[in-house]
C-alpha positions as CSV (number, residue, x, y, z in Angstrom):
1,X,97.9,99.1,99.7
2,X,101.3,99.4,100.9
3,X,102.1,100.0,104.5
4,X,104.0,103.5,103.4
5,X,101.4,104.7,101.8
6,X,99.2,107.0,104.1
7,X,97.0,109.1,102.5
8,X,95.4,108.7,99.0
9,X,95.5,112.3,96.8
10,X,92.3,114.6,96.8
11,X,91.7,113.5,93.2
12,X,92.3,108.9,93.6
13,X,87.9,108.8,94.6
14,X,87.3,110.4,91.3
15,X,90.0,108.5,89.0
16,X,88.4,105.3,90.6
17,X,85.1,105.7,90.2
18,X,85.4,106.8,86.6
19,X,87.7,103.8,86.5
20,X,85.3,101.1,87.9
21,X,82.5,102.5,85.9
22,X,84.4,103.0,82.6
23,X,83.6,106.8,82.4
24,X,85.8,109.2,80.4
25,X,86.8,112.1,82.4
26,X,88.4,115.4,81.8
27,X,92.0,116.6,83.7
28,X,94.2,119.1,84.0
29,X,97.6,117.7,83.6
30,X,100.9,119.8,83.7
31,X,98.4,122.7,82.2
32,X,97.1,121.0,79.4
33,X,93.5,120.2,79.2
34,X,92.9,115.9,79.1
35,X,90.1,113.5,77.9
36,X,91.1,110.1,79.7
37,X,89.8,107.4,80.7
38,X,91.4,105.6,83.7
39,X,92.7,102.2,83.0
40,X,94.8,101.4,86.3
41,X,95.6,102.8,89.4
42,X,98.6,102.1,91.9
43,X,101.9,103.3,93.1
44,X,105.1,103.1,92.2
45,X,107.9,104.1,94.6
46,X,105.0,105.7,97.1
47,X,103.8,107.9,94.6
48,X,100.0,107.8,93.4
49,X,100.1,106.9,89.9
50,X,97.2,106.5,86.6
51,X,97.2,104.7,83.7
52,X,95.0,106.4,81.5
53,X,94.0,106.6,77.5
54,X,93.9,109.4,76.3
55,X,91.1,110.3,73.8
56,X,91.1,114.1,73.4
57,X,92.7,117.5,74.2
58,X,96.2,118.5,74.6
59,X,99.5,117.0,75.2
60,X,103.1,118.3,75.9
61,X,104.4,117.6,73.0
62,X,101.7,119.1,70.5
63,X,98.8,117.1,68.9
64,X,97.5,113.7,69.8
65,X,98.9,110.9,67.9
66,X,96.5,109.1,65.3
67,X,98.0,106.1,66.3
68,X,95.3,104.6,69.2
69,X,97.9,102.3,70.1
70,X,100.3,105.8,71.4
71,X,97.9,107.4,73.4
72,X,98.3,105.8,76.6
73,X,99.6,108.1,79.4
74,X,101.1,107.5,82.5
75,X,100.3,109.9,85.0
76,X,101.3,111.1,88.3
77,X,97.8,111.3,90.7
78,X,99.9,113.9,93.0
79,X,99.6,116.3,89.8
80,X,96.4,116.5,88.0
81,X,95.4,119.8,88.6
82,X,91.3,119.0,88.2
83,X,89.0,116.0,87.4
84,X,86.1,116.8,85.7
85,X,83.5,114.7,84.3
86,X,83.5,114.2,80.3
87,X,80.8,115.7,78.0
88,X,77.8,113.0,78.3
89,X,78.7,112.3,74.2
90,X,82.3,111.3,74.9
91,X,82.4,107.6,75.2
92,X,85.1,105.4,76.8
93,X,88.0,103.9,74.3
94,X,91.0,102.2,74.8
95,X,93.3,100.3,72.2
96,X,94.5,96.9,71.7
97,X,97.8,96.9,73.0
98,X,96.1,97.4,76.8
99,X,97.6,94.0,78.2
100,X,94.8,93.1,81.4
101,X,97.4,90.8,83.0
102,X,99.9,93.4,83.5
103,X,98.6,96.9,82.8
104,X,101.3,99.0,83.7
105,X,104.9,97.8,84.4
106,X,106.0,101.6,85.8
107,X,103.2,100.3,89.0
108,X,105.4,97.8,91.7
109,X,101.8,97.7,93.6
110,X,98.3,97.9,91.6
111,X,95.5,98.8,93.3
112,X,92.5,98.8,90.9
113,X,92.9,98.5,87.2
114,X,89.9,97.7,83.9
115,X,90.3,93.7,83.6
């Protein structure tokens, strides 16, 4: 981690561990209700930021697209609202344009990210 960073956000533990162990979770983002599932973690500029797909519920601009390969969201740690876990039925997803070497260009420094 980078020497100016000094403290992780309340909510990084949780994004991680449903990261690591490829669980969906629920968030409250900018007061819309998420399903996500965390796909990198990091910082860009010192601030905390996610890499998530998003699967379910509510987005600024209206409905989710239908298009899996649109549904990624980038997502500042500092302001998710609430992370909850995800109804036992909702599974993880992702889609095929998830590049594994580079997973987010918007992160100078990634900390933890699905390989």
């Amino acid at each position: 981690m980078s020497a100016t960073i000094t403290s992780l956000p309340t909510t990084w533990a949780a994004l991680e561990a449903a990261l690591r162990e490829r669980r969906p979770l629920r968030v409250c983002y900018h007061g819309k209700e998420r399903l996500i599932c965390p796909h990198a973690l990091g910082w860009k500029s010192g601030r905390a930021m996610l890499l998530a797909y998003q699967s379910g519920g509510h987005t600024t601009a209206g409905a989710l697209d239908p298009d899996p390969r649109k549904r990624w969201r980038c997502l500042v740690v500092e302001e998710i609202a609430e992370v909850l876990p995800a109804d036992p039925a909702s599974s993880w997803q992702s889609a095929d344009n998830y590049d594994r070497r580079r997973p987010f260009p918007a992160i100078d420094e990634i900390a933890v990210a699905i390989t």
